[in-house]
C-alpha positions as CSV (number, residue, x, y, z in Angstrom):
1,X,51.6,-20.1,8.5
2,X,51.0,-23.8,7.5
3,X,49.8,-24.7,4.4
4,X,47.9,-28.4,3.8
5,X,48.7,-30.9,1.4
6,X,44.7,-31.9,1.1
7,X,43.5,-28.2,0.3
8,X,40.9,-28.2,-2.0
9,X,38.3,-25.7,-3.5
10,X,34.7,-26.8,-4.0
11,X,31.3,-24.4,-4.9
12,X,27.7,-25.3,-4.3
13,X,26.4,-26.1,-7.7
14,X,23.0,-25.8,-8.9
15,X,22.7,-29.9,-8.4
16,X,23.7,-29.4,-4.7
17,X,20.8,-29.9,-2.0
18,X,21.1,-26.3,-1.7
19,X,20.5,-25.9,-5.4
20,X,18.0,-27.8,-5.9
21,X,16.0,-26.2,-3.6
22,X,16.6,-22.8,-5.3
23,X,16.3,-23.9,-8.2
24,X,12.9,-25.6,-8.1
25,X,11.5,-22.5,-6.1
26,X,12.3,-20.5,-9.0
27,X,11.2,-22.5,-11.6
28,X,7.7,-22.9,-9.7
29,X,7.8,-19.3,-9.7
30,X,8.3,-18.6,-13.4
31,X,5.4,-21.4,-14.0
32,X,3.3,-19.6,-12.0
33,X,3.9,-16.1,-13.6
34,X,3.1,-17.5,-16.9
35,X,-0.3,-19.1,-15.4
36,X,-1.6,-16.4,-14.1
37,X,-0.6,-14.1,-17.6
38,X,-3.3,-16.2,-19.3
39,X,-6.3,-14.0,-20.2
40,X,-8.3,-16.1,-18.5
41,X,-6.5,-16.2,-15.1
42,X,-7.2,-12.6,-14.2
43,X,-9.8,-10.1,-15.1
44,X,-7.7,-7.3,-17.0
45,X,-5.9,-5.4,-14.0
46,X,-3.0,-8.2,-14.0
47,X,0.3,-7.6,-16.2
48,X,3.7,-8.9,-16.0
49,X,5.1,-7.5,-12.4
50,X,1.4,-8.2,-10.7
51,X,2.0,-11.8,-12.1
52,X,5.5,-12.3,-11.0
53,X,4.9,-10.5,-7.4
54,X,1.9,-12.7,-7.0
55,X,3.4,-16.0,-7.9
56,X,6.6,-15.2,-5.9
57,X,4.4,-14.0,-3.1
58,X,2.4,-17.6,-3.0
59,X,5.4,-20.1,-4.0
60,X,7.1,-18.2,-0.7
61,X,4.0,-18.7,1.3
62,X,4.4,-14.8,1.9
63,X,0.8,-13.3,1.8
64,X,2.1,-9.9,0.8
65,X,-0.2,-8.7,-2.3
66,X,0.0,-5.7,-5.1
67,X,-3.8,-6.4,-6.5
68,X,-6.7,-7.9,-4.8
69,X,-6.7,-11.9,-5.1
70,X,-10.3,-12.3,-4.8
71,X,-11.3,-9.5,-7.5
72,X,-8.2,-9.3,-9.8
73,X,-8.3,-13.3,-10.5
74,X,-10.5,-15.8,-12.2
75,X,-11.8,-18.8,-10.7
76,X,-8.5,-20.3,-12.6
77,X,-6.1,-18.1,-11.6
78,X,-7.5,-18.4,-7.8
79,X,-7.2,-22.0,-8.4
80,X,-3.9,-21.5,-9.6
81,X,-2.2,-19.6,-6.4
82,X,-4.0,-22.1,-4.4
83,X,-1.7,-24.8,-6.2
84,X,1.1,-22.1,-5.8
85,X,1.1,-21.8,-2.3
86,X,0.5,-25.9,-1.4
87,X,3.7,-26.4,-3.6
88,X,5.9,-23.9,-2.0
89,X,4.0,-24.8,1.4
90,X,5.4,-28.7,1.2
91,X,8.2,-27.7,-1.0
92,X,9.2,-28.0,-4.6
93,X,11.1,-31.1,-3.8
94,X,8.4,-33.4,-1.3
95,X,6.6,-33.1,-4.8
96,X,8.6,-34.8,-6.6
97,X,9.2,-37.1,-4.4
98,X,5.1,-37.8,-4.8
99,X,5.0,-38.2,-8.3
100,X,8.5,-40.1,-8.8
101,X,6.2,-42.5,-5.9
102,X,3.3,-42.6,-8.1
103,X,5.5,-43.6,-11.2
104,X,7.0,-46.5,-8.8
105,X,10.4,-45.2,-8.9
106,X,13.0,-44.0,-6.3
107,X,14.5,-40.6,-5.5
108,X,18.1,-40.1,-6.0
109,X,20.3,-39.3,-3.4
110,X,20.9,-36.3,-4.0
111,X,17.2,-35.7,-4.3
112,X,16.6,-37.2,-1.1
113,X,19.2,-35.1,0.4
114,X,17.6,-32.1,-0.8
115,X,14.3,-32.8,0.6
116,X,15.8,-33.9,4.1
117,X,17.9,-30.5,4.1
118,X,14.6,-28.8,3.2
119,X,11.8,-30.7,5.4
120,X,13.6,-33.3,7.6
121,X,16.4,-31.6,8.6
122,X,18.5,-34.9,8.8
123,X,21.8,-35.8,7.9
124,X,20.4,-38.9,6.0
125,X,16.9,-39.9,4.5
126,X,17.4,-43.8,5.3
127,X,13.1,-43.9,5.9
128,X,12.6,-41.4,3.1
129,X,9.5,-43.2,2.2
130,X,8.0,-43.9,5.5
131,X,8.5,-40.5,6.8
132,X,7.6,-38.1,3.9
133,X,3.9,-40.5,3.3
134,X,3.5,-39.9,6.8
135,X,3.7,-36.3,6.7
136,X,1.8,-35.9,3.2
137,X,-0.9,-38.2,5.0
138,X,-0.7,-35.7,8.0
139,X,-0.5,-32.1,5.9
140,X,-3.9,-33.8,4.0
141,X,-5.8,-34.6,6.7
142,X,-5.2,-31.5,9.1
143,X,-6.2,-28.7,6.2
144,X,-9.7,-31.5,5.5
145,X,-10.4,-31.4,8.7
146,X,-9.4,-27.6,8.5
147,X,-11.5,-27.1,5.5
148,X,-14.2,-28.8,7.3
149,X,-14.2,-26.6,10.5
150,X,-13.9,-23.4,8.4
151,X,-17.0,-24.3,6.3
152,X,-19.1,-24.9,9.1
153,X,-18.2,-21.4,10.4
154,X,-18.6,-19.7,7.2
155,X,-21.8,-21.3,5.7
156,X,-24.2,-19.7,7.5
157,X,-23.4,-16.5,6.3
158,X,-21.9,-17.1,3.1
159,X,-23.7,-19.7,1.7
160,X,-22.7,-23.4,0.9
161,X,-21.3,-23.1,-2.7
162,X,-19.4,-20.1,-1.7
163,X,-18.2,-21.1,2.0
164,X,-17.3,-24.7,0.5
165,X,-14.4,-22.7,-2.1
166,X,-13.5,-20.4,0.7
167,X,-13.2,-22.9,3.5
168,X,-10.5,-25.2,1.0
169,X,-8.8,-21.8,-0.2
170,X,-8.1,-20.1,3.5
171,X,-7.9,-23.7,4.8
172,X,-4.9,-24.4,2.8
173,X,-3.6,-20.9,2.8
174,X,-3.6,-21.1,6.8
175,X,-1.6,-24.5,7.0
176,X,0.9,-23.8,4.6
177,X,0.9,-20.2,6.6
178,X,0.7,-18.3,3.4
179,X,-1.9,-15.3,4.5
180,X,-3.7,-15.4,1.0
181,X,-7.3,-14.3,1.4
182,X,-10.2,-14.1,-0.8
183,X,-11.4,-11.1,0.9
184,X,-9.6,-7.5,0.5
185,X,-9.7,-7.2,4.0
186,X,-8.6,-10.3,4.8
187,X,-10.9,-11.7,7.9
188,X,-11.4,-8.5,9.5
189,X,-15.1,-8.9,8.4
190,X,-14.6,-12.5,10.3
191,X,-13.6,-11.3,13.4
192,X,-16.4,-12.1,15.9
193,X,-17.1,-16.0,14.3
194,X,-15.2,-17.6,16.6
195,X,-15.3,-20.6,14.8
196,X,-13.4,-19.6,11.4
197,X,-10.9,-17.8,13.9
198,X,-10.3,-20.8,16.0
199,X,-10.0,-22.9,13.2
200,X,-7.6,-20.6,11.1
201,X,-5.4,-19.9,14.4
202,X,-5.0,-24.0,15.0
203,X,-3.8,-24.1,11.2
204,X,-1.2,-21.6,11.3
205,X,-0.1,-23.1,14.5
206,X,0.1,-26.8,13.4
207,X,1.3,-25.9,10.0
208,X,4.3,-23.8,11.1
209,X,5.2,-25.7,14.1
210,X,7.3,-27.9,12.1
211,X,7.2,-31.3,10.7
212,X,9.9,-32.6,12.2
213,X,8.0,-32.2,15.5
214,X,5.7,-33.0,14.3
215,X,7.0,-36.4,13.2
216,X,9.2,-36.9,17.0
217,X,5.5,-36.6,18.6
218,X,3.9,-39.2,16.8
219,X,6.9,-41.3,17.4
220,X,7.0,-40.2,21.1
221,X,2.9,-41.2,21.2
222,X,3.1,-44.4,20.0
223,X,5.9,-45.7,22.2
224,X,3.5,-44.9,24.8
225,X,0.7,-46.5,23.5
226,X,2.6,-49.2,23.0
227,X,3.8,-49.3,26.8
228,X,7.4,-49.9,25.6
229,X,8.9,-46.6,27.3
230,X,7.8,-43.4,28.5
231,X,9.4,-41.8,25.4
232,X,11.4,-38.7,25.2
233,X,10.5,-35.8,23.3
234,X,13.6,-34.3,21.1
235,X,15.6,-31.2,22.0
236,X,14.5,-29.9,19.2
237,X,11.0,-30.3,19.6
238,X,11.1,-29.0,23.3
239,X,12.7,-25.7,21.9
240,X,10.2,-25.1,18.9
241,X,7.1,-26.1,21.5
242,X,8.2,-23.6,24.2
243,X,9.4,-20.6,22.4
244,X,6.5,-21.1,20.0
245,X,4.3,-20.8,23.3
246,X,6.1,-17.5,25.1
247,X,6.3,-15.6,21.6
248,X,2.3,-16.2,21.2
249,X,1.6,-15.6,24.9
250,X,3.7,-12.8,25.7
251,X,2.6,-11.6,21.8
252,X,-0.8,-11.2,23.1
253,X,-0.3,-9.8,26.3
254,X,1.8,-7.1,25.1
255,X,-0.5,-6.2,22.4
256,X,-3.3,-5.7,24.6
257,X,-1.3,-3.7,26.6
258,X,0.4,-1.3,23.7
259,X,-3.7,-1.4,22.4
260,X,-5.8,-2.6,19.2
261,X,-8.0,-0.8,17.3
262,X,-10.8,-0.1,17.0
263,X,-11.4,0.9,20.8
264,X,-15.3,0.1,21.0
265,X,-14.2,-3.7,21.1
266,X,-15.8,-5.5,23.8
267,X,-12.9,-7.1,26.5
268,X,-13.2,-10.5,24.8
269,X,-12.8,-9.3,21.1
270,X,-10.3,-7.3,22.1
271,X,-8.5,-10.2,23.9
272,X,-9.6,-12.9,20.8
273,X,-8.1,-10.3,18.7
274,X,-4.6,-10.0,20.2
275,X,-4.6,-13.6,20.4
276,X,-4.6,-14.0,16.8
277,X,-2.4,-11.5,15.6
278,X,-0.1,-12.8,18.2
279,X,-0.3,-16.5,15.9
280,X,-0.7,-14.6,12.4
281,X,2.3,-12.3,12.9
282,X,4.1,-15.7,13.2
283,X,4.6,-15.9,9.5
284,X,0.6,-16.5,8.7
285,X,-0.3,-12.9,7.6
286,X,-4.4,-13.2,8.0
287,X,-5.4,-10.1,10.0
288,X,-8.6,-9.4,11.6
289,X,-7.7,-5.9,12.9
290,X,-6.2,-3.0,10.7
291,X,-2.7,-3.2,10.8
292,X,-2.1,0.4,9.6
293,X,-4.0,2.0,12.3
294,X,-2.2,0.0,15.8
295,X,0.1,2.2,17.6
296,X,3.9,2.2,16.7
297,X,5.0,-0.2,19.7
298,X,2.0,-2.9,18.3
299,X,3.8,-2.7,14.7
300,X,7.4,-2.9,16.7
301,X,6.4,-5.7,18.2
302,X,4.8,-7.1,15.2
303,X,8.1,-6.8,13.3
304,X,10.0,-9.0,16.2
305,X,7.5,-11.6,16.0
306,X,7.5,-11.9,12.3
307,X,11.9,-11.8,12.3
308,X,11.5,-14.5,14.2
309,X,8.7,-16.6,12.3
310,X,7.9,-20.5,12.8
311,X,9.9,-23.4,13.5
312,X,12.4,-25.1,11.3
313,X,11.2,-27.9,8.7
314,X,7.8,-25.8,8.5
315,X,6.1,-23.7,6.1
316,X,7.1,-21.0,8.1
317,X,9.5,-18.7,7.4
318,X,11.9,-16.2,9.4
319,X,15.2,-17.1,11.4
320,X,13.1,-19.5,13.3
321,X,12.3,-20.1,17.0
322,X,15.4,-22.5,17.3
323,X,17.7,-20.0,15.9
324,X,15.8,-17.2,17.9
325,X,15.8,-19.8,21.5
326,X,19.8,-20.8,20.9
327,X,21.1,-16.9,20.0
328,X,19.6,-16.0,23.4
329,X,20.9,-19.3,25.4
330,X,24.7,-18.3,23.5
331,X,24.3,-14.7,25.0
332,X,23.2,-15.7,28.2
333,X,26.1,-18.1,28.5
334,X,28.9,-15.3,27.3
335,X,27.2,-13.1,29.7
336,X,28.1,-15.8,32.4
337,X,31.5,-16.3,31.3
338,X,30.6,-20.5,30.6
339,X,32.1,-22.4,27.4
340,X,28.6,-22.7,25.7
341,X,25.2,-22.9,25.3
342,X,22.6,-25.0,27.3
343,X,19.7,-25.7,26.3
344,X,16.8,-28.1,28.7
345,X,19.6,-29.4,30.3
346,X,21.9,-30.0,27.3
347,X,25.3,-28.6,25.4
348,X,24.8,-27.6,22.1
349,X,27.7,-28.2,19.7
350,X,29.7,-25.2,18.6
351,X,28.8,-25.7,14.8
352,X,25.4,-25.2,15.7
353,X,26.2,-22.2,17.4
354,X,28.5,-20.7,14.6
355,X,25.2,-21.4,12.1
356,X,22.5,-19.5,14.7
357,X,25.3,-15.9,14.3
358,X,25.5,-17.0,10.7
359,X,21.5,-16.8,10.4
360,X,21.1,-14.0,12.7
361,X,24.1,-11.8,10.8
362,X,22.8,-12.2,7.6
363,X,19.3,-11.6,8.3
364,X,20.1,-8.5,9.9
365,X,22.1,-7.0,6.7
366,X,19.9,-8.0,4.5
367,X,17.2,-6.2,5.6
368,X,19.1,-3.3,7.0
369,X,19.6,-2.9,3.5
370,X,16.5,-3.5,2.1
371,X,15.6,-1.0,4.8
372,X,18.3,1.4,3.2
373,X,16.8,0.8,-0.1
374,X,13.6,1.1,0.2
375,X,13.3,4.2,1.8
376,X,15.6,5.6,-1.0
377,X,13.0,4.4,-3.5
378,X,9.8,5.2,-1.8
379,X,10.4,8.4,-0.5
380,X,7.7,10.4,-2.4
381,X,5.0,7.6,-1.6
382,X,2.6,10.0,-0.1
383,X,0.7,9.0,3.6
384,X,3.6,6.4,4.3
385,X,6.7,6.7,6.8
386,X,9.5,5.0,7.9
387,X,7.6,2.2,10.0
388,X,5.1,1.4,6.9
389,X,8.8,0.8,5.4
390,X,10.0,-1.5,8.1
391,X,7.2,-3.4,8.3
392,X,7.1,-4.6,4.8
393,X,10.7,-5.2,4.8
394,X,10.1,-7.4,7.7
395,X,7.2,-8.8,6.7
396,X,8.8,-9.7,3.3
397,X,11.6,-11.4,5.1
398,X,9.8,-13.2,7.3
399,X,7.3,-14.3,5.0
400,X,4.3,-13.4,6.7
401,X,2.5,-11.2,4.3
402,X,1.2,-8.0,7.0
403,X,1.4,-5.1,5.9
404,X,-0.1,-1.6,6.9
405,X,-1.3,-0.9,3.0
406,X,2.0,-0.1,1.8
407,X,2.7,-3.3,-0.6
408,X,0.1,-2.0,-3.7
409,X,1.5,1.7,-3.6
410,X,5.5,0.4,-3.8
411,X,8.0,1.7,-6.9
412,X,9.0,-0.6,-9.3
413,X,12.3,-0.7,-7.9
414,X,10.5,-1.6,-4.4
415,X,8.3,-4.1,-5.9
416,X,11.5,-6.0,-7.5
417,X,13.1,-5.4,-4.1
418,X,10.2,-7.3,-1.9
419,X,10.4,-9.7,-4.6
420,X,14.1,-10.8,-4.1
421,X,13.4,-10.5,-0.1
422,X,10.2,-13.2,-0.1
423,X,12.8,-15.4,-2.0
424,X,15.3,-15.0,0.2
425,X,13.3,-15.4,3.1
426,X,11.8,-18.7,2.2
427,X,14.8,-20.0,1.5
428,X,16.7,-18.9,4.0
429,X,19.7,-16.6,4.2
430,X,22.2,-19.4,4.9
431,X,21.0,-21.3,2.0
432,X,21.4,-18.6,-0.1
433,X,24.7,-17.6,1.1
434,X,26.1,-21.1,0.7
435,X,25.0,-21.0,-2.8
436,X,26.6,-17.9,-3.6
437,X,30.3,-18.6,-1.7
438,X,32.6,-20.4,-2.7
439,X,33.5,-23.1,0.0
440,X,37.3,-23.8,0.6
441,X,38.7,-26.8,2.6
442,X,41.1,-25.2,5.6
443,X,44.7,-25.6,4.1
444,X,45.9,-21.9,5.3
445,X,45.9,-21.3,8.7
446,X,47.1,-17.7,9.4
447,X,48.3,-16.0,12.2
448,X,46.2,-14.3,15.1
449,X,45.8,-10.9,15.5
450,X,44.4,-8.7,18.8
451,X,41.4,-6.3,18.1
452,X,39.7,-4.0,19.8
453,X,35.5,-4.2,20.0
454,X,32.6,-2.8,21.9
């Protein structure tokens, strides 16, 4: 055993990048509890755990809802998840950055570091300034043009006045891939307009595709516009693009085939329909079928979809479809006795592998316990089972904000439990986990030992 000279001890503190970002979450969160306890934010039916599941539920850009938005809340209050869910959409920290612009001054480093740990996954923010306007710029412009599609498909039946609020709410509410509706049956009543479907899907997919993809493609477009090379897209962006493609193709297709109610659907609806649940289940959490009533293997399937969730750097949550494309790629490669993974042609450094079974481990034992506990505490919930369970846990983890109409019906214990697991899952179970250990240079090295497994 050898012992180093240099050993030293070190814990994240709540200044760290890490920290911040926890820490800014939460205070968002309290805010918005105490916002929405103002008589004039609800209508009477709101108290204290209502407030704090529903600001948590919007910070978190979950969806997942314990009274009815559109009937429970004011005008204000409305107004005020809206704000909740654009904050926690961007992140706590890309709005500071806005206003510390506005003022004229400049972000600290460790600020900056935050915000690129959250957003830009980068090492460095060297073109903080250039990079975050552009993407505020971007994030503005897709939910207008969002709103502006969604209006024209609502107005008609709605009205103007009322399809001009609806169209802003559900057009932010599908970018930042929140699920928040104004209607308690979130756009089930929507499901043949084509054009409020259409527009909703291309939110959820452009909002939780990532931003830094987003940001590589504009780079890669303009070097060919400007004819100086053909331009490369990033391996990270080739990973996020393609599994973010099979998930919502083979999504659909195996939906149709496990079936969708209701069964009088015409072959088009039907096929619409599994299309979009494919892309909500994705983190999004709009549903224009009823989720309690699709067949056990449709949920099952569901629940992968939303483990997995969006792409890093988005307003998606889950493990992500980088985590989800690498995990494979390192099985397939221990499967074929090779040194690592590939991925389009390239190695992928071992760090970045240890992270993916960091991600993937804790994910799994958190909500195997949340599993645990929950069906310890709802257990005499009368008309729901073990896979209403599940899919809340899953859907609280993931952010996504399904659920089969478990979520107003849960204990208190439960509520405080899906509480903690939106949290968790918007921050991410690493983040969390580095926050909580305590990190410790190697300066013992100790000897190996032989165990048996499998």
């Amino acid at each position: 055993m050898s012992r180093s000279s240099g050993r030293r001890r070190s814990r994240i503190t709540p200044w760290s990048p890490e920290g911040l970002l926890a820490t800014s979450f939460a205070a968002l969160i309290v805010v918005g509890t105490a916002l929405l306890l103002l008589p004039w934010s609800h209508r009477g039916d709101v108290g204290f755990l209502e407030a704090l599941f529903t600001a948590t539920s919007a910070v978190c850009v979950t969806g997942l809802v314990v009274v009815d938005t559109g009937t429970a809340y004011s005008p204000f209050g409305q107004t005020v998840i809206l704000l909740l869910i654009q904050a926690g959409g961007l992140g706590v920290m890309s709005f500071a950055a806005l206003a510390y612009q506005i003022l004229g001054r400049r972000l600290s480093l460790r600020a900056q570091a935050a915000l690129s740990s959250s957003m830009l996954q980068r090492e460095a923010a060297l073109e903080f300034r250039r990079t975050f306007r552009r993407i505020l710029r971007f994030v503005l412009i897709a939910e207008a043009i969002g709103g502006v599609l969604l209006f024209i498909g609502m107005a008609p039946a709605k009205g103007v006045t009322h399809a001009a609020c609806s169209a802003a709410f559900h057009s932010v509410s599908a970018f930042c891939n929140a699920g928040f509706s104004l209607y308690s049956d979130s756009l089930m009543d929507m499901r043949t307009n084509v054009a409020v479907i259409s527009a909703v899907m291309a939110l959820i997919v452009v909002g939780g595709i990532g931003h830094p993809v987003v940001v590589d493609l504009w780079h890669v477009w303009r070097r060919r516009r400007a004819n100086k090379d053909l331009g490369r897209v990033a391996l990270n962006s080739k990973v996020a693009l393609w599994t973010s493609g099979v998930l919502i193709g083979v999504g659909a297709l195996l939906l149709l085939a496990f079936g969708l109610p209701p069964a009088e659907q015409s072959c088009m609806e039907r096929v619409f329909g599994a299309l979009f649940q494919s892309v909500t289940a994705r983190t999004a959490g709009f549903n224009t079928i009823d989720i309690g009533g699709l067949p056990s293997a449709s949920l099952f399937l569901l629940m992968m979809l939303m483990l997995v969730g969006g792409s890093p750097g988005s307003c998606a949550g889950g493990i992500k479809t980088t985590t989800f494309a690498l995990w494979l790629a390192k099985l397939w490669a221990y499967l074929r006795g090779e040194k690592g993974p590939r991925l389009f042609g390239r190695h992928v450094p071992g760090e970045v592998g240890r992270r993916v079974s960091t991600i993937v481990g804790l994910a799994t034992v958190w909500n195997l316990a949340g599993l645990l506990l929950l069906l310890a505490s709802e257990r005499g919930t009368p008309g729901f089972g073990m896979r209403d369970i599940a899919f809340e846990q899953i859907s609280a983890f993931g952010t996504v904000g399904l659920s089969t109409g478990l979520t107003p019906h849960l204990s208190l214990a439960g509520k405080l439990w899906i509480i903690a697991t939106m949290f968790v899952g918007r921050l991410g179970p690493l983040t969390l986990a580095m926050l909580m250990v305590t990190r410790a240079m190697p300066g013992v090295r100790y000897p190996e030992g032989r165990i048996m497994i499998g």
